[in-house]
VOBA-1610 file (N, C-alpha, C; in pm, whole numbers, padded with zeros to 5 digits, always signed):
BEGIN
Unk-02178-00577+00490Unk-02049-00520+00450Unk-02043-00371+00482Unk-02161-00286+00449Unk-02166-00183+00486Unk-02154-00150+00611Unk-02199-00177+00751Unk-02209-00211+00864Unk-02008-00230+00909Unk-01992-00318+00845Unk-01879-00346+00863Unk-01761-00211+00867Unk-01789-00163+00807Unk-01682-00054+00796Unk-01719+00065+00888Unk-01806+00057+00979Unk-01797+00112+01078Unk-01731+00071+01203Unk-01700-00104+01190Unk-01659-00141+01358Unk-01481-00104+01362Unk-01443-00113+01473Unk-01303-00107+01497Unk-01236-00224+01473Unk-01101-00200+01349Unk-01062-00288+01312Unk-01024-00385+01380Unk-00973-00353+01484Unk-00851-00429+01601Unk-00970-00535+01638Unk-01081-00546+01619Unk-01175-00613+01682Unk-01235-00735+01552Unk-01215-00718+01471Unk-01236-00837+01324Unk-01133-00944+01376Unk-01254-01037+01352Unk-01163-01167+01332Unk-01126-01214+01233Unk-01015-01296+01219Unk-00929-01374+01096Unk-01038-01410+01013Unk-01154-01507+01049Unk-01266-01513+00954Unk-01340-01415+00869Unk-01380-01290+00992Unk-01419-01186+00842Unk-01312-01123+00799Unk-01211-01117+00828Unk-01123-01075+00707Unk-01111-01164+00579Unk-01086-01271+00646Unk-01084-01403+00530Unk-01201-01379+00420Unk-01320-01330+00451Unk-01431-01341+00380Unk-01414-01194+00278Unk-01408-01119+00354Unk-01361-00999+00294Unk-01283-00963+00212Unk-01164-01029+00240Unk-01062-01056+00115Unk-01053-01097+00006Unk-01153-01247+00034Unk-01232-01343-00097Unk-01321-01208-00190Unk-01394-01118-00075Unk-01514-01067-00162Unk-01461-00985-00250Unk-01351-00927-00200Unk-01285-00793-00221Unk-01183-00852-00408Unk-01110-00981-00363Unk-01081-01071-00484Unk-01187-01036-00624Unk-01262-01128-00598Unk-01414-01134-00696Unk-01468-00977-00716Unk-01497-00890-00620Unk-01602-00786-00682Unk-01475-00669-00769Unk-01364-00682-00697Unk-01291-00598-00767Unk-01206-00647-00926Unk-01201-00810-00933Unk-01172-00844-01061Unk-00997-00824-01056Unk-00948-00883-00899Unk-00790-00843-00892Unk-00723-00923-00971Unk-00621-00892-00979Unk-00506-01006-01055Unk-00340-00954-00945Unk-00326-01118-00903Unk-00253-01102-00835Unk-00048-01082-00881Unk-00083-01058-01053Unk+00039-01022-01073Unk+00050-00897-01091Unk-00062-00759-01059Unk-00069-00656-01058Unk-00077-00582-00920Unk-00064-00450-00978Unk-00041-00312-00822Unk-00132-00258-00842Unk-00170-00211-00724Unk-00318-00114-00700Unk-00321+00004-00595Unk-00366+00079-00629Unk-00404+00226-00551Unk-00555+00196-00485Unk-00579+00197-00363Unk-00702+00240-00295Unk-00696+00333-00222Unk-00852+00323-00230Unk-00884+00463-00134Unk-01058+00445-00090Unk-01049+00507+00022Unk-01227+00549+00033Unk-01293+00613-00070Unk-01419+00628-00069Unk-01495+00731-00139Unk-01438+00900-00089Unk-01363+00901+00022Unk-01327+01003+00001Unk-01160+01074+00091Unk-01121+00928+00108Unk-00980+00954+00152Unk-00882+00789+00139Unk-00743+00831+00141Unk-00651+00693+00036Unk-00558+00708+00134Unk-00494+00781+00259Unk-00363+00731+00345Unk-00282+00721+00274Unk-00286+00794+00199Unk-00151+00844+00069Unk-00065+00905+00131Unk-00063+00968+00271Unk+00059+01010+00342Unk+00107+00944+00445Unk+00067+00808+00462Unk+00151+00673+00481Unk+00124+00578+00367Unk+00199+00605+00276Unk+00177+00547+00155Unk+00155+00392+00125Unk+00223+00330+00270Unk+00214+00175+00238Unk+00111+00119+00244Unk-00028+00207+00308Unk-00152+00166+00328Unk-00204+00167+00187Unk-00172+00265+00111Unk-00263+00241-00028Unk-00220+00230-00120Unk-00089+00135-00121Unk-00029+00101-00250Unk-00005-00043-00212Unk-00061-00129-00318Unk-00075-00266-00258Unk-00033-00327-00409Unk+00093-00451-00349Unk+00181-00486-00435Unk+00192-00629-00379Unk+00236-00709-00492Unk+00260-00875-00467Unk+00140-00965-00418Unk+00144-01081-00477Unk+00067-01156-00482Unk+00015-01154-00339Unk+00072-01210-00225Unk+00011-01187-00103Unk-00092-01084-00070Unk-00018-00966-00095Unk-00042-00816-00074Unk-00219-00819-00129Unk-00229-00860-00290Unk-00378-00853-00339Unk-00464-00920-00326Unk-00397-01064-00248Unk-00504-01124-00204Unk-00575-01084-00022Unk-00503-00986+00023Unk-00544-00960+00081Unk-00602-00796+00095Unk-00577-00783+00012Unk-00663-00630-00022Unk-00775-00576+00052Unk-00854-00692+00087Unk-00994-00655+00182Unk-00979-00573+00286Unk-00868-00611+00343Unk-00753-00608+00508Unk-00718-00433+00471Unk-00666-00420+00373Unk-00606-00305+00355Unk-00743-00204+00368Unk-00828-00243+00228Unk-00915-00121+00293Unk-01001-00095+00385Unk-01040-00198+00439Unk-01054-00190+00596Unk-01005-00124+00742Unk-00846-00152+00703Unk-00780-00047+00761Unk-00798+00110+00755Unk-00757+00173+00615Unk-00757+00266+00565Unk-00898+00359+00584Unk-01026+00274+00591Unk-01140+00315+00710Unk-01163+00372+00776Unk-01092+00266+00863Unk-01043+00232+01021Unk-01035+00434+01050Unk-00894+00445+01003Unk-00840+00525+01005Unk-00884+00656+00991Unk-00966+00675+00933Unk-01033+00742+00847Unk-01164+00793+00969Unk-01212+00707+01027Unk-01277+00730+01141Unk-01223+00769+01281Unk-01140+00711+01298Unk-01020+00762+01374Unk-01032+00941+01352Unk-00996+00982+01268Unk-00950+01115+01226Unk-01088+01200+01227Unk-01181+01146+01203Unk-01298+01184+01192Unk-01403+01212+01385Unk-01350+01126+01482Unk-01381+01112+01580Unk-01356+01247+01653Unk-01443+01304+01769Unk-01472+01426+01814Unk-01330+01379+01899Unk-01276+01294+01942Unk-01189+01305+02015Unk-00994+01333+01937Unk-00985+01336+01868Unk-00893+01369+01729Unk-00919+01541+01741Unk-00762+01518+01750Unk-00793+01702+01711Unk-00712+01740+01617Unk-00680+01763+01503Unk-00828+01879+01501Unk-00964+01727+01473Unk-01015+01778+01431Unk-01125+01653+01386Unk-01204+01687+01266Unk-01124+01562+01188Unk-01151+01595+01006Unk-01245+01511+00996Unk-01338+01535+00973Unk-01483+01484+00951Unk-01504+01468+00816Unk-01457+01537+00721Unk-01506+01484+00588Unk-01430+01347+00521Unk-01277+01326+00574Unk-01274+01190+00556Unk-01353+01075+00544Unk-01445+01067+00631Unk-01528+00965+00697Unk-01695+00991+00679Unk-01702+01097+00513Unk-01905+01102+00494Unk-01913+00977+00376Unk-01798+00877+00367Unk-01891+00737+00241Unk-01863+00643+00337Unk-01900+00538+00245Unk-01844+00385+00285Unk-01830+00341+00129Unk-01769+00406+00062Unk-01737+00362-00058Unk-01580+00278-00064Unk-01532+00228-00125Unk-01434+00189-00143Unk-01412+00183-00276Unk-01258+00228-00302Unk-01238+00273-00461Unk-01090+00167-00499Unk-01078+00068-00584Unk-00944+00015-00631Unk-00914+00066-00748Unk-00794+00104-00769Unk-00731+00174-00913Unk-00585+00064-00928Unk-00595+00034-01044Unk-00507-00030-01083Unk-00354+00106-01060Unk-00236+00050-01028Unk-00158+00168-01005Unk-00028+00234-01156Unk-00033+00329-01140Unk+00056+00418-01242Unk+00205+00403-01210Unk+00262+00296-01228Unk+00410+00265-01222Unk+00492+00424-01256Unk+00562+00427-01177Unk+00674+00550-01218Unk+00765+00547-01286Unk+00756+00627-01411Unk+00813+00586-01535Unk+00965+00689-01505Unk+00994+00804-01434Unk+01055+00887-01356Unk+01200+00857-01264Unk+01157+00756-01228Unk+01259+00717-01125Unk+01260+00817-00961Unk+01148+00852-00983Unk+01137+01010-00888Unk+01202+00984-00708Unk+01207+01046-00645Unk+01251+00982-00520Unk+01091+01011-00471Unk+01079+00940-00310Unk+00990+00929-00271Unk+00977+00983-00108Unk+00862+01001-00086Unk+00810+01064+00043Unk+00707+00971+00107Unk+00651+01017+00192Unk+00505+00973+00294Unk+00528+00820+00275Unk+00689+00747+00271Unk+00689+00578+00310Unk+00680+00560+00181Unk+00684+00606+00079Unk+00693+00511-00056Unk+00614+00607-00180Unk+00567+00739-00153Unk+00482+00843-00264Unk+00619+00879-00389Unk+00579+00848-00482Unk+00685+00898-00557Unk+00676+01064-00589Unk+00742+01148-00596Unk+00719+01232-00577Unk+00704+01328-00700Unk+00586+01295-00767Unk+00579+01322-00893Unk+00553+01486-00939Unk+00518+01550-01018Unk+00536+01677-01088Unk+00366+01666-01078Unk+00266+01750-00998Unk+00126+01716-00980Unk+00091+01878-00976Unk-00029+01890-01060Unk-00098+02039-01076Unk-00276+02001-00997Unk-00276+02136-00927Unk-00395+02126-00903Unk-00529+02214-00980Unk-00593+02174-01017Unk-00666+02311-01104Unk-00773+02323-01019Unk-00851+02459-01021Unk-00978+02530-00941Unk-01065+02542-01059Unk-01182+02494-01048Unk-01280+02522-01195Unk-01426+02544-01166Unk-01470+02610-01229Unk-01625+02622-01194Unk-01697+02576-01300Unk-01780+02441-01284Unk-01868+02380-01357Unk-01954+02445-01390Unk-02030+02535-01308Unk-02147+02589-01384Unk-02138+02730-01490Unk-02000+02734-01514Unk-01941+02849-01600Unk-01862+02841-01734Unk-01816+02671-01699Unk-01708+02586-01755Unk-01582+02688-01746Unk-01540+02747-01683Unk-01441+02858-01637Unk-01322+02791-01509Unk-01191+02759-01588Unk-01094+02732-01518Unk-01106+02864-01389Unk-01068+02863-01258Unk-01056+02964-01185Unk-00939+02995-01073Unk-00842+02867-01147Unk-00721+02881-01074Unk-00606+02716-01098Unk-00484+02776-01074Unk-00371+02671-01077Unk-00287+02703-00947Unk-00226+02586-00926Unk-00171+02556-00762Unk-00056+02480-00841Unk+00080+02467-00737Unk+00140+02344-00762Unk+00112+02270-00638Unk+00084+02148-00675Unk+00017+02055-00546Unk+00122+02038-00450Unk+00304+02019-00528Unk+00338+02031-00430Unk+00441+02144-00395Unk+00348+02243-00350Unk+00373+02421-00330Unk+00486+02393-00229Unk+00635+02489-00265Unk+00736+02445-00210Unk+00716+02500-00003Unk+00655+02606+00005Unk+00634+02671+00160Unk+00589+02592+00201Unk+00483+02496+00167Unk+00367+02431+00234Unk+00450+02312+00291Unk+00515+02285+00186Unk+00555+02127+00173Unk+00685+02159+00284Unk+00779+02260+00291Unk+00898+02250+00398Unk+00867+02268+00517Unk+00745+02369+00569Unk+00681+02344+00681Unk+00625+02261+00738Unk+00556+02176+00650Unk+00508+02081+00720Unk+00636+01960+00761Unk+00726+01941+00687Unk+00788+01858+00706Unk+00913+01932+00847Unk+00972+02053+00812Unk+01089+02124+00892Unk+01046+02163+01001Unk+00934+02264+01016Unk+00808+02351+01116Unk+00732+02297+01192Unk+00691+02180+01182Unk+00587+02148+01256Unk+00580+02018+01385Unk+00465+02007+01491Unk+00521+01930+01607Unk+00608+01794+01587Unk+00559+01728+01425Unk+00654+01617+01424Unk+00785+01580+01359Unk+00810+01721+01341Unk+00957+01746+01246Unk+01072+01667+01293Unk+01059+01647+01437Unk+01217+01553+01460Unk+01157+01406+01446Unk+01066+01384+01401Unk+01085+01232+01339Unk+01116+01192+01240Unk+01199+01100+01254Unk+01300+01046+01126Unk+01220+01046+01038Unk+01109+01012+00984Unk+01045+00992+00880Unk+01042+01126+00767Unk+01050+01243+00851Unk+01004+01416+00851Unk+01115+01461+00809Unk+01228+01420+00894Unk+01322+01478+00844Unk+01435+01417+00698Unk+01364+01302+00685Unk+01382+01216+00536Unk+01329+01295+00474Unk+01201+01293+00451Unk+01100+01389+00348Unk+01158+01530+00300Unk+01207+01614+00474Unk+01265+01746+00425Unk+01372+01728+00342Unk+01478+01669+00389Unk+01595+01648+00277Unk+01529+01597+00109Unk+01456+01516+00105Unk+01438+01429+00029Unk+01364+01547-00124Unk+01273+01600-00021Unk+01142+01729-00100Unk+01311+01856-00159Unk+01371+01895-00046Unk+01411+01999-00095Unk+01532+02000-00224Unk+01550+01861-00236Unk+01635+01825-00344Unk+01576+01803-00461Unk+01463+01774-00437Unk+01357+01778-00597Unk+01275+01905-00625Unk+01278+01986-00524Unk+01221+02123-00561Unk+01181+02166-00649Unk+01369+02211-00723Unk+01361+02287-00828Unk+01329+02196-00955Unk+01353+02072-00938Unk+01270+01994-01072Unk+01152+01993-01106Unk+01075+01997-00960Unk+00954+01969-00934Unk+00917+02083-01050Unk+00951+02229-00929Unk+00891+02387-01016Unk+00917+02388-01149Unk+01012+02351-01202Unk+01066+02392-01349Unk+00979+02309-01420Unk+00901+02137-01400Unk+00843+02114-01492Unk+00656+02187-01463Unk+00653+02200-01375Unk+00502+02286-01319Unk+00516+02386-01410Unk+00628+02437-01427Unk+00598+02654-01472Unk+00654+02546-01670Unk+00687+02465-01669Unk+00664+02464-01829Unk+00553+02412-01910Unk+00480+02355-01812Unk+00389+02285-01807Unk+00240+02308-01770Unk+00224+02421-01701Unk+00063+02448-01677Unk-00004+02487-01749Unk+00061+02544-01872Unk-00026+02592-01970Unk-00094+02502-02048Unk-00049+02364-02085Unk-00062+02283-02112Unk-00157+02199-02065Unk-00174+02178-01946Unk-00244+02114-01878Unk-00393+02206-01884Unk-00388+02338-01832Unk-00453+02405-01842Unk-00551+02396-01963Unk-00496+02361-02090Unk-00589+02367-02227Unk-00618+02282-02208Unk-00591+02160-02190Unk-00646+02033-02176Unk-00794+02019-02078Unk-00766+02081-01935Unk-00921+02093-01886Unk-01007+02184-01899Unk-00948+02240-01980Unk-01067+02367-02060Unk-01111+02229-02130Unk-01103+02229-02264Unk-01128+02101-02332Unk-01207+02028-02250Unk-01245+01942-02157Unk-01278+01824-02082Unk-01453+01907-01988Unk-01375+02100-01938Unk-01484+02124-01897Unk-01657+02103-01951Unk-01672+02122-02051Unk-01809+02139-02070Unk-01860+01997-02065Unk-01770+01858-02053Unk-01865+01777-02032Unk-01843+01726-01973Unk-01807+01768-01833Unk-01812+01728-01677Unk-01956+01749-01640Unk-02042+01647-01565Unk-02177+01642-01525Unk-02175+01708-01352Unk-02088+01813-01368Unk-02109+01818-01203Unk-02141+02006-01227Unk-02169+01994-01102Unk-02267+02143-01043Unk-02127+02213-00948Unk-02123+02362-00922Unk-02037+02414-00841Unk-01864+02412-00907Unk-01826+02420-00767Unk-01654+02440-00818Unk-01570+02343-00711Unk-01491+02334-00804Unk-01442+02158-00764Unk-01240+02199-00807Unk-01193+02126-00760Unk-01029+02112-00781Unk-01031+01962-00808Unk-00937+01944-00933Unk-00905+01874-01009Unk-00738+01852-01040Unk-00718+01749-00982Unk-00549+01683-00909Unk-00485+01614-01092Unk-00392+01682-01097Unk-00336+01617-01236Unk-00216+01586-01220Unk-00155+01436-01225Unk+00006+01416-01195Unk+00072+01400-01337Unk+00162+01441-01344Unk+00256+01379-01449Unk+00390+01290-01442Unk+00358+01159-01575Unk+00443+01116-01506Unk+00524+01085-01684Unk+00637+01128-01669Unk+00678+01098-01815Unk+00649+01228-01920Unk+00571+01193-02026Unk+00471+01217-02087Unk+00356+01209-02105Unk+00293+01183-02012Unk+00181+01117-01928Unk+00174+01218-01869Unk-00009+01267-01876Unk-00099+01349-01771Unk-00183+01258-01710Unk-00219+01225-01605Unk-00305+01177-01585Unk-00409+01253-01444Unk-00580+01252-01433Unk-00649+01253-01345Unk-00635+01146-01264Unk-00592+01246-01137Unk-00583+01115-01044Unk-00650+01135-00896Unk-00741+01262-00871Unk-00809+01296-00796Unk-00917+01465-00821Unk-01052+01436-00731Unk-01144+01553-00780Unk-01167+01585-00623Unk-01223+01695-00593Unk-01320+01737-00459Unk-01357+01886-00453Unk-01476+01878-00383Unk-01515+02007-00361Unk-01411+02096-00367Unk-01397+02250-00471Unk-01322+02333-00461Unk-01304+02379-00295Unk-01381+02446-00227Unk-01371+02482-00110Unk-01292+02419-00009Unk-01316+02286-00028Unk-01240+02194+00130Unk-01111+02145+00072Unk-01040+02219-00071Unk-00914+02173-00082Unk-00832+02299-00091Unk-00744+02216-00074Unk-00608+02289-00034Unk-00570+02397-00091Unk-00536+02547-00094Unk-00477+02642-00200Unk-00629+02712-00232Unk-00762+02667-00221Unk-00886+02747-00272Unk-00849+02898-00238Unk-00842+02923-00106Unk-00832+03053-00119Unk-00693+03128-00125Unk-00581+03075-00175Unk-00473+03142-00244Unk-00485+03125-00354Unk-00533+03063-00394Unk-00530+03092-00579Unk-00662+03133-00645Unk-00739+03119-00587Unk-00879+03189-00651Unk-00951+03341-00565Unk-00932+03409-00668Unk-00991+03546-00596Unk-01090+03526-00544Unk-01155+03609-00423Unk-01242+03613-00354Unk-01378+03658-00426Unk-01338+03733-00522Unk-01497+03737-00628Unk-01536+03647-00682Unk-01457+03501-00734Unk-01539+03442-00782Unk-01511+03253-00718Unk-01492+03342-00600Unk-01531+03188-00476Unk-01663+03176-00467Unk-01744+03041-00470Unk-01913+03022-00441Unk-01875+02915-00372Unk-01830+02928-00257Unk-01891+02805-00155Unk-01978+02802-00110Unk-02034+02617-00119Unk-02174+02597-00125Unk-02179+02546+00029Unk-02259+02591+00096Unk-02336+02528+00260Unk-02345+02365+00276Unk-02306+02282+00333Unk-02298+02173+00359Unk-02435+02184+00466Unk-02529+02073+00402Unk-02648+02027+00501Unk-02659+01909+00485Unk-02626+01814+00657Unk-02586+01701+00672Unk-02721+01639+00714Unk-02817+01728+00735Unk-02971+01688+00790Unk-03057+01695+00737Unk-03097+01547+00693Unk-03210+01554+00548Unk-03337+01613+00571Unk-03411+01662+00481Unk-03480+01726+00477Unk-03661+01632+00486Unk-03744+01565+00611Unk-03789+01487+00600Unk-03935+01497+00627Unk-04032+01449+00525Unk-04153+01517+00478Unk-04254+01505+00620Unk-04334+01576+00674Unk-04422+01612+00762Unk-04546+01554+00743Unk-04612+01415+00799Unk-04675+01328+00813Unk-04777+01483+00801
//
């Protein structure tokens, strides 16, 4: 299985998917009158949303298919021939199912089906238990450029999103700026008994009255690190991909 998620999808046959699907059934404990969020160990195609939101009975029994794809993809992006070439997508072979957070909101939606919820990002340093920064995840500059600014802006999809983002804006901001403080006490609270080392960003959506964790990663390789955290108390740590192996 492990093995497996290295080959190119287009190349699986109906049989190991079939098998995969069964396995994927059983080890994950699905129920096919429920919705689910996947993702890799370290990336979900949450900005083609239909890849990792998996709905209807069909849909979960074939779940295997999906994250297989989502892989796929994942290596794709990761390949020296991809430019730019995002390589950290593609360092697990984990696969993650989350039962999914229905939108209690009615919110409109982006990236094919993302609801476009009210999401804080926090910057924290574990070995200090010291919050070291707040973001709105979805920071209004970031979010119109990419959609208005950039090479694929005249595709219909882009220019849905721009209309779509700039009409929820100001909802978006107004519940972020009433709201971070809030959130903020809450992962103070939670810091000291996080088991992790370094500084990490911590993804919080709201939906309702509802906070929920719904993503973690290295502070450094996410988004906003160095606009929202001063440069004195950034510690990015050296990535060494070459084990260290004992001398016969």
């Amino acid at each position: 299985m492990l093995q497996l998620t290295r080959q190119d999808y287009v190349m699986l046959t109906p049989t190991t998917l079939k098998i995969v699907n069964d396995w994927a059934y059983q080890a994950f404990q699905l129920d096919k009158s429920k919705e689910y969020f996947i993702k890799t160990g370290t990336y979900s195609s949450k900005f083609d949303f239909r890849n990792a939101y998996v709905h209807s009975a069909k849909e979960v029994k074939e779940l295997g298919e999906y994250l297989l794809y989502i892989h796929h993809q994942a290596l794709q992006m990761a390949s020296p021939l991809c430019h730019p070439c995002i390589y950290g997508v593609s360092t697990t072979n984990e696969w993650v199912v989350r039962e999914f957070i229905p939108d209690k909101e009615n919110n409109p939606c982006i990236y094919k089906g993302l609801p476009l919820h009210t999401e804080y990002r926090v910057l924290v340093d574990c070995d200090a238990d010291k919050i070291i920064g707040i973001f709105p995840y979805w920071e209004p500059d970031t979010m119109k450029k990419r959609f208005g600014n950039s090479p694929d802006s005249d595709e219909p999809d882009n220019k849905h999103d721009y209309v779509i983002y700039s009409m929820h804006e100001e909802k978006l901001m107004k519940r972020y700026t009433e709201n971070k403080d809030v959130v903020l006490s809450h992962i103070q609270d939670i810091l000291p008994n996080l088991n992790l080392s370094g500084q990490w960003s911590i993804d919080i959506m709201q939906n309702g009255t509802e906070f929920w964790i719904i993503d973690m990663a290295v502070a450094q390789n996410s988004a906003f690190y160095n606009d929202c955290v001063p440069q004195k108390l950034q510690k990015p740590v050296q990535e060494n991909w070459i084990p260290e192996l004992p001398i016969p």
